[in-house]
C-alpha positions in Angstrom: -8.7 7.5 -16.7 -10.2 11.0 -17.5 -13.2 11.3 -19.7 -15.1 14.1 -21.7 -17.2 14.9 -24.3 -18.8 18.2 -26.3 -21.6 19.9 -25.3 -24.1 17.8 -27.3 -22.2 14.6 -26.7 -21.7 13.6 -30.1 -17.4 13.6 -29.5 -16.5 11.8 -27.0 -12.8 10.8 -25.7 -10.7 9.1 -22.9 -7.6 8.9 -21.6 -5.3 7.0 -19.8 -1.9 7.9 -18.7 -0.1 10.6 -16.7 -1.6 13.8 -16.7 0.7 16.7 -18.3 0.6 20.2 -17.1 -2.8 22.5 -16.9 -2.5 25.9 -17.9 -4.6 29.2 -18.8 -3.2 30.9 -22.4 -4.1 34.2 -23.3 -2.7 34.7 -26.5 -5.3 36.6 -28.9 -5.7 33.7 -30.7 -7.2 30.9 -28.0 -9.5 34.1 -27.0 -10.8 34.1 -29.9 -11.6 30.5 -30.9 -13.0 30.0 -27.1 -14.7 33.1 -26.9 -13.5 33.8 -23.8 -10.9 35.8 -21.6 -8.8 32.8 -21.6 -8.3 29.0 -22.8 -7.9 26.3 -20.0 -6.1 23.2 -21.7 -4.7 20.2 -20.2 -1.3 18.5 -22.0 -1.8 14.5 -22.6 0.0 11.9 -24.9 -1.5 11.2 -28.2 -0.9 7.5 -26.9 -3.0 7.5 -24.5 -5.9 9.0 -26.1 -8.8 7.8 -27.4 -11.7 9.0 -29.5 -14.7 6.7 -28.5 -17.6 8.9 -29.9 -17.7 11.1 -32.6 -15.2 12.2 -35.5 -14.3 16.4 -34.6 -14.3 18.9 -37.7 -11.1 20.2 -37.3 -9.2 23.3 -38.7 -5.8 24.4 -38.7 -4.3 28.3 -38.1 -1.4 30.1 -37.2 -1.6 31.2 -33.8 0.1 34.7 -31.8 3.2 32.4 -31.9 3.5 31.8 -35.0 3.2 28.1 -34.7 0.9 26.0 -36.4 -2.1 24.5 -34.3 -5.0 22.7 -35.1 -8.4 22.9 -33.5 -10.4 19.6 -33.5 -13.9 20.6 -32.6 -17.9 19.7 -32.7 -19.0 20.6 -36.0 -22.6 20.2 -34.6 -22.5 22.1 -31.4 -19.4 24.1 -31.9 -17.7 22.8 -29.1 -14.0 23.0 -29.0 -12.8 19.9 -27.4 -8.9 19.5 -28.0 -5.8 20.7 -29.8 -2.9 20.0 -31.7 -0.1 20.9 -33.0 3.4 20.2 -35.2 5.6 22.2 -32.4 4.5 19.4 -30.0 4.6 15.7 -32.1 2.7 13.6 -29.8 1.1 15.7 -27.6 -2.7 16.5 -27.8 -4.4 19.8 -25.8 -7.8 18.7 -24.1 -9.9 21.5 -23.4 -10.8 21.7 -19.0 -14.3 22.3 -20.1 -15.0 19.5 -22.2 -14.0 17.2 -19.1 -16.4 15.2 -17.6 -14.6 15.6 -13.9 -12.5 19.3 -14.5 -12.8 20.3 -10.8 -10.0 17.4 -10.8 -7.3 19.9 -13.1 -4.6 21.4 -11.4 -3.6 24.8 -13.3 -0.5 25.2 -13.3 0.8 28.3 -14.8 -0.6 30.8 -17.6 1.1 31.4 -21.2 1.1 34.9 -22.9 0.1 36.7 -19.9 1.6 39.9 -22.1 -2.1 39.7 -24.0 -4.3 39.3 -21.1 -7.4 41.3 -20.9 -7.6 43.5 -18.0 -11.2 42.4 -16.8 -10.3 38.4 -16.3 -9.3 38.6 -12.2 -12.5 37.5 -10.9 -12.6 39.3 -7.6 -13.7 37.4 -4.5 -15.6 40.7 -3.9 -17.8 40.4 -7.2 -21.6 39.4 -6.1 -22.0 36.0 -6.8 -24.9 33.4 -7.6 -24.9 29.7 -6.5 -27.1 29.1 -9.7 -28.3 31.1 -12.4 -27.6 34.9 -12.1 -29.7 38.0 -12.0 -33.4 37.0 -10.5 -36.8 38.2 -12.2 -37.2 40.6 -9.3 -33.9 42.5 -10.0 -34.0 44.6 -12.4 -31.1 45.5 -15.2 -30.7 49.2 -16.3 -28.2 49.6 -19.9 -27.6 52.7 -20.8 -28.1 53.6 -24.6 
């Protein structure tokens, strides 16, 4: 059983059954509603999952495919916390970050890799904070 919830805690799910694949998608679209470089999803049954907190806000679009999909989200917080959609009857998308355990995903390929932004590799080589980031005794220069 896997279980999640949304930032604030007021969704909450579980599920129980086989795992589907784990995947990155980079369409335009999932950028935009996770306001990130990328969405990280995870494929379940609808059967085997289970609202057991919460009722998500949810709105429907068109996304780069052209496909219908539905976003069911916090309407409190604002977090996204799964997916839907009429191309896939009876599967639902959970979001990796709302996952209470998502070190546990396995990604296993990315989708619309045409529309990825240039700046997502995350170099090995990139300075890196074990918590936090920039300390008060660094100091940040922006140019104007």
């Amino acid at each position: 059983m896997i279980t999640g919830q949304c930032l604030f805690g007021d969704i909450r799910f579980e599920y129980r059954g086989e795992l589907g694949h784990a995947s990155y998608c980079h369409c335009s679209d999932c950028r935009r509603h996770t306001g990130s470089a990328f969405n990280t999803v995870v494929a379940v049954s609808e059967t085997g999952f289970k609202l057991t907190g919460g009722k998500p806000a949810e709105y429907t679009t068109q996304g780069e495919s052209g496909r219908g999909i539905t976003r069911h989200f916090c309407s409190r917080c604002g977090s996204p916390v799964f997916g839907s959609s009429p191309s896939h009857p009876g599967r639902i998308y959970i979001k990796a970050g709302a996952l209470d355990n998502p070190e546990n995903i396995q990604v296993s390929h990315q989708s619309w890799f045409s529309s990825a932004v240039p700046w997502a590799f995350i170099s090995a080589d990139l300075r890196a904070f074990e918590k936090g980031s920039v300390g008060a005794s660094d100091s940040l220069e922006f140019s104007k």
